[in-house]
C-alpha positions as CSV (number, residue, x, y, z in Angstrom):
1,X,-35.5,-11.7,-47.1
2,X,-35.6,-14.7,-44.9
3,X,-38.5,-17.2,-44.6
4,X,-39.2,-15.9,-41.2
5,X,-39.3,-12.4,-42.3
6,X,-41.9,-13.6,-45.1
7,X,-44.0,-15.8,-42.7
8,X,-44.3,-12.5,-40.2
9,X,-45.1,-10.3,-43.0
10,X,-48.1,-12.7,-44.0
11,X,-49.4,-13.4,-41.0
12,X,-49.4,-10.5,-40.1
13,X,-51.9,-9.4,-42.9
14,X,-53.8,-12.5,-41.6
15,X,-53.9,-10.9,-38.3
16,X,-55.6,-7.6,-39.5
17,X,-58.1,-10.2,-41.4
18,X,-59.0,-11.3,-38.2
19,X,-59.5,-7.5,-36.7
20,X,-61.7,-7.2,-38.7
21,X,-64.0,-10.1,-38.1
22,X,-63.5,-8.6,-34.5
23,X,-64.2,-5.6,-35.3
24,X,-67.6,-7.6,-37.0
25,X,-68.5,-9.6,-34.0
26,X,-67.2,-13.1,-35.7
27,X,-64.6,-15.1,-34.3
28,X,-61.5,-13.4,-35.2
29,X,-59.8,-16.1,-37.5
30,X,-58.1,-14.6,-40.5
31,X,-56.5,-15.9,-43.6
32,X,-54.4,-15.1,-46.8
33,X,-53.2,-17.6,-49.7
34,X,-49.7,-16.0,-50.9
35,X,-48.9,-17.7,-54.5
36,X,-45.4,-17.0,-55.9
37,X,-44.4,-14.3,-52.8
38,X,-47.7,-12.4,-53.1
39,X,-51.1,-12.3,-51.7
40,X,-53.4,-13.5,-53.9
41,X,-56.6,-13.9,-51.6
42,X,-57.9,-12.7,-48.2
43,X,-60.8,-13.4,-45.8
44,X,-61.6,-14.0,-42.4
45,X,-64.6,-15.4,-40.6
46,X,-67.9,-14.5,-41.8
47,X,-70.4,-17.2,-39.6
48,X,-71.9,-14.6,-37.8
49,X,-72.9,-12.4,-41.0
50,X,-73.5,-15.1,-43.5
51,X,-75.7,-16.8,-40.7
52,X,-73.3,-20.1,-42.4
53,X,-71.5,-22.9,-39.7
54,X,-69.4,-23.3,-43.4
55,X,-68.1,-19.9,-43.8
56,X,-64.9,-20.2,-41.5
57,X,-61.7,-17.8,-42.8
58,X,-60.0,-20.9,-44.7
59,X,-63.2,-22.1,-46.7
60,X,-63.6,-18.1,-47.9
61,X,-60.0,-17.6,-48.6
62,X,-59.8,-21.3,-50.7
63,X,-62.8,-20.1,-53.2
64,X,-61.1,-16.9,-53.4
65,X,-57.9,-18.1,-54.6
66,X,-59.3,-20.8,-56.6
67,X,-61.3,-18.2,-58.4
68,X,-58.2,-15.8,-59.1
69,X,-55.9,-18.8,-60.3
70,X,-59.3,-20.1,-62.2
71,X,-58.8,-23.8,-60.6
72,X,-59.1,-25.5,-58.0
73,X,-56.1,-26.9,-56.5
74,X,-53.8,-24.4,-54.6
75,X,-50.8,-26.5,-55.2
76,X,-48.2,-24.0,-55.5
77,X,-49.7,-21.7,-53.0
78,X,-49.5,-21.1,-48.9
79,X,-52.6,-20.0,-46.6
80,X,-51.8,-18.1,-43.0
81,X,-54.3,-18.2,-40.7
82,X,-54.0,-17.0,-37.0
83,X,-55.4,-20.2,-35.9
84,X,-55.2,-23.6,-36.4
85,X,-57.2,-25.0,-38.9
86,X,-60.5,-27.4,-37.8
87,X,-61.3,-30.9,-39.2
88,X,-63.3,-29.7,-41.9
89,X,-61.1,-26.6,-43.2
90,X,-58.1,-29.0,-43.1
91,X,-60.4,-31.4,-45.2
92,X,-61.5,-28.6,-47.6
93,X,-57.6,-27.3,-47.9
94,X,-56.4,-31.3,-48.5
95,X,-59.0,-31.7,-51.6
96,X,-57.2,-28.1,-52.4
97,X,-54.2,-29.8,-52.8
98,X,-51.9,-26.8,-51.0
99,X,-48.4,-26.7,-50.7
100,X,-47.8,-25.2,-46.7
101,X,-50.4,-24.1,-44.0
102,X,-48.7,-21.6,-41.8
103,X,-50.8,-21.0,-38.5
104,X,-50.0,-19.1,-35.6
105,X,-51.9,-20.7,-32.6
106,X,-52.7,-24.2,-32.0
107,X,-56.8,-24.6,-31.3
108,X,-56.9,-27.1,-28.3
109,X,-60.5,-27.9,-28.6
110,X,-61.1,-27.6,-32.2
111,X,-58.0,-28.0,-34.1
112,X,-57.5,-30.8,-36.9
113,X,-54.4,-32.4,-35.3
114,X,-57.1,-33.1,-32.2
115,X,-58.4,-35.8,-34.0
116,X,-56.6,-39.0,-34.5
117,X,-57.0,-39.4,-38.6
118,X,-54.5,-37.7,-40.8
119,X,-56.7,-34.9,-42.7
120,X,-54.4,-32.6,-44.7
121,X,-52.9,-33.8,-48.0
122,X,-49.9,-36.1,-47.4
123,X,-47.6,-33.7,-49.4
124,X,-48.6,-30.5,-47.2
125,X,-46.1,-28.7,-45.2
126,X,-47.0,-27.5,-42.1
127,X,-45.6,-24.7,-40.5
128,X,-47.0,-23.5,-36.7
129,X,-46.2,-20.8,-34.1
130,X,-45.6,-17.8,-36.4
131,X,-47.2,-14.9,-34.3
132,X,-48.9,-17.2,-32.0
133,X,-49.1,-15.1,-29.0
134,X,-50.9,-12.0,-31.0
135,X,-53.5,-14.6,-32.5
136,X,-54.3,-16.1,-29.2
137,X,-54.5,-13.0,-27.4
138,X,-56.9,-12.0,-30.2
139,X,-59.0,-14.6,-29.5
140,X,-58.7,-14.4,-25.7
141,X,-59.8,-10.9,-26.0
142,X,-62.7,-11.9,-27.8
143,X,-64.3,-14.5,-26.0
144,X,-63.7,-11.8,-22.6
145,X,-65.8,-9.6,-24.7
146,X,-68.4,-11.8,-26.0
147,X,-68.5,-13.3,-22.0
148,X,-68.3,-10.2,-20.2
C-alpha cells in the first residue's frame, strides 16, 4: 500500500471524527494518531459539550494517545486532522514531540502557519492537502448551518 493510499485511509477516519462533532453541533474538526500503521487514538472537537476553549480535536486526541502509549511524547506516531492545526494545538503537539501532522485543509484565519513564529517541533514532518476539499466542504456546510 502506498503512502497516499495510507494517508486517505486515515483521514478519512478523521473525517467521520469530525461528522460526528457535526452531527454534535461542535465545529467539525477531527483527528486520529496512527502509531506503527494503526490507529491508536481518536477524537474530534468537544468545545461546545465540554463548555472548554481547550478541548479542540488535536488537544483530545494527544491525551488519548499519550495515555495508551503510557507517555507523553508521540514521537513515533502521526495525527490526521481535517484541518489545519491552530497556534496552540501545534504548540501542545510540538511539546508532544510527533513525528508528521497530516492535515487536509489549510485554516486561513486560524491556522498555526498564520503566525510568523515557527511553533511545531523542528523535527516534525508536515504533510497538507490529503482530502482537503471534503474537510473544507464540511466545514463550509457547517458554518451555512450554524448562519442560516
Amino acid at each position: 500500500m502506498t503512502d497516499t493510499l495510507n494517508d486517505n485511509f486515515f483521514m478519512k477516519q478523521a473525517l467521520s471524527e469530525a461528522e460526528m462533532a457535526f452531527d454534535k453541533g461542535e465545529v467539525p474538526i477531527g483527528a486520529v494518531v496512527v502509531c506503527d500503521g494503526r490507529i491508536i487514538a481518536r477524537a474530534h472537537n468537544l468545545t461546545e459539550r465540554l463548555n472548554d476553549v481547550t478541548a479542540h480535536a488535536e488537544m483530545q486526541v494527544i491525551t488519548a494517545a499519550a495515555s495508551v502509549l503510557g507517555g507523553k511524547y508521540l514521537d513515533a506516531c502521526t495525527l490526521y486532522v481535517t484541518i489545519e492545526p491552530c497556534p496552540m494545538c501545534a504548540g501542545a503537539l510540538a511539546w508532544s514531540q510527533i513525528s508528521q501532522i497530516v492535515y487536509g485543509a489549510d485554516d486561513e484565519k486560524r491556522g498555526y502557519s498564520k503566525i510568523p513564529v515557527q511553533v511545531l517541533h523542528p523535527k516534525t514532518l508536515v504533510k497538507k492537502g490529503i482530502l482537503a476539499e471534503e474537510a473544507s466542504d464540511l466545514m463550509k456546510r457547517f458554518f451555512i448551518t450554524k448562519r442560516g
